[in-house]
C-alpha positions in Angstrom: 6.5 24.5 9.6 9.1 26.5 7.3 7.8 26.6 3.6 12.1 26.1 2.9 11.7 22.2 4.1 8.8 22.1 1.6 9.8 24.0 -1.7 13.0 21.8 -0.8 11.2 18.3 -1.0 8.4 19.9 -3.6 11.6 20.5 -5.7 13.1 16.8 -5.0 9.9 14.9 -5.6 7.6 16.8 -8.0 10.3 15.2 -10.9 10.0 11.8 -9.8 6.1 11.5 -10.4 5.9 10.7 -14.2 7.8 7.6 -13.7 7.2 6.7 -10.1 3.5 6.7 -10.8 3.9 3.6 -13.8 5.3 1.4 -10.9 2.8 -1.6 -10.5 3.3 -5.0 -9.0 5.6 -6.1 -6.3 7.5 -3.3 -4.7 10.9 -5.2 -4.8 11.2 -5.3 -8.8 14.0 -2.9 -10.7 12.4 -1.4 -13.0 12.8 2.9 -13.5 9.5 2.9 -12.5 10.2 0.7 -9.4 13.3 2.6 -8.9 11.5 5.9 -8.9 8.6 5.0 -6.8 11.1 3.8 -3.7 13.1 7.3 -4.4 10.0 9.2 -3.9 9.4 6.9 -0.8 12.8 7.8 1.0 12.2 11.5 -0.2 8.6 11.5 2.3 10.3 9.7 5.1 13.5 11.4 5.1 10.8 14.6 5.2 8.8 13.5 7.3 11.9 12.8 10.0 13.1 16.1 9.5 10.0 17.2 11.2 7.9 18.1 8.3 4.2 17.8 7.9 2.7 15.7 5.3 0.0 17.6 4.9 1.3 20.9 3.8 3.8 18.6 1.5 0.9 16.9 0.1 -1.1 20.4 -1.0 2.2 21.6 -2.3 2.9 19.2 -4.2 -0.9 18.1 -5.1 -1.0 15.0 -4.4 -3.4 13.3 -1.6 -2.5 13.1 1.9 -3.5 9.8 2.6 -1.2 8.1 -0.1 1.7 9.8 0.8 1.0 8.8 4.6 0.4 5.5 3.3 3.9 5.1 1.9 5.0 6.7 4.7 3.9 4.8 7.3 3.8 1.5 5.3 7.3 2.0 4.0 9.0 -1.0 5.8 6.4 -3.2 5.4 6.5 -5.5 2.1 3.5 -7.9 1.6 5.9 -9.6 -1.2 8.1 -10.9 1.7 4.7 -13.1 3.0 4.9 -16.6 1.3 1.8 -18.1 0.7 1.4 -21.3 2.9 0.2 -23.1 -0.7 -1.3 -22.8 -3.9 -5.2 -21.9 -3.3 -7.8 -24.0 -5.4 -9.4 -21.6 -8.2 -12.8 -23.3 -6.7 -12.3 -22.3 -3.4 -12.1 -18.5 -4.1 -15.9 -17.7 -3.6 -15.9 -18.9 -0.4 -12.5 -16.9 0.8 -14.0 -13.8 -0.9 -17.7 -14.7 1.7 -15.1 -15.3 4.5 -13.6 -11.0 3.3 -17.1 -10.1 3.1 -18.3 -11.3 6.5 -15.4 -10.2 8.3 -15.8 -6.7 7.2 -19.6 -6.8 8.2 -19.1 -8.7 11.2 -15.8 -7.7 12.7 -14.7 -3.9 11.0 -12.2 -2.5 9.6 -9.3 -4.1 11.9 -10.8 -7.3 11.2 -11.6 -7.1 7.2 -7.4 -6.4 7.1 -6.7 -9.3 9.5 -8.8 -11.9 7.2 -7.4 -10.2 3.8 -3.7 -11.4 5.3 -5.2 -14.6 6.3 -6.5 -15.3 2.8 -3.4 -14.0 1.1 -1.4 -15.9 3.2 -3.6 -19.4 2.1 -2.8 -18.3 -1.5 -5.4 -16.3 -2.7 -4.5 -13.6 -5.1 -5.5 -10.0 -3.4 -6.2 -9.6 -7.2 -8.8 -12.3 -7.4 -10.7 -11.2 -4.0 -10.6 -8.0 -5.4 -12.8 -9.4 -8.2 -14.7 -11.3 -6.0 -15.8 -8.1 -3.9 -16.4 -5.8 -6.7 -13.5 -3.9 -6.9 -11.8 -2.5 -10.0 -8.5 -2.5 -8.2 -6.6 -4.8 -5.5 -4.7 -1.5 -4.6 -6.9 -0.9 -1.1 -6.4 -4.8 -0.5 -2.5 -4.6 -0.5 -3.2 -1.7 1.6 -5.5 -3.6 4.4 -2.9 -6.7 4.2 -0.2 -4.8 4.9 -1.7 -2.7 7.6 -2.5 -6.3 9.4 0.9 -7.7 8.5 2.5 -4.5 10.1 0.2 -4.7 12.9 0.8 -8.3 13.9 4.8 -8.4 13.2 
């Protein structure tokens, strides 16, 4: 791969970080952060079309490979655009985050994504199963939703 396409994009992207990496929440706000987070986005893809590999990008730039990937691959997928069917019950939550829990055990990695969609899409907050299972961020739950939500569409 020609170190030009990466010092190109290394040039383009490495500015964006400061403010692309406060973006939290829903992808589809418009907020700097927000703004600079989707510009960084369209800088991988339109990289990655042009034949360059995300793994030279992502030592050049020093970031890891599996996030840029992630946005990469994940790009056109929005979880925001899923509707919960209703409200979930607050008291109901500690049997959805059992129903997470045994999927993962039971059915792997393919199935764990498939019931974090399922429960997101009853109206549990990824946030709240996050809690429920431990974790000190709902990031890798977004993650596992959307790969099922890509997956199934």
């Amino acid at each position: 791969m020609s170190t030009g396409l990466v010092e190109q994009y290394k040039a383009l992207i490495e500015p964006l970080f400061p403010l692309a990496k406060r973006a939290y929440g829903s992808r589809n706000q418009n907020t700097p952060a927000h703004q600079a987070s989707r510009e960084y986005t369209r800088l991988l893809c339109e990289f990655y079309g042009l034949g360059g590999s995300l793994p030279e990008l992502a030592k050049a730039i020093n970031v890891a490979y599996p996030g840029i990937r992630r946005r990469v691959v994940m790009e056109s997928v929005s979880i925001s655009e899923i509707k919960p069917r209703k409200k979930a019950n607050r008291s109901e939550l500690p049997a959805a985050v059992e129903r997470v829990k045994n999927a993962k055990q039971v059915g792997g990695v393919e199935a764990y994504h498939d019931q974090l969609a399922e429960e997101y899409k009853n109206g549990f907050s990824l946030q709240d199963l996050a809690k429920g299972l431990g974790l000190s961020s709902a990031a890798p739950l977004y993650y596992g939703a959307q790969r099922s939500l890509q997956k199934n569409n």
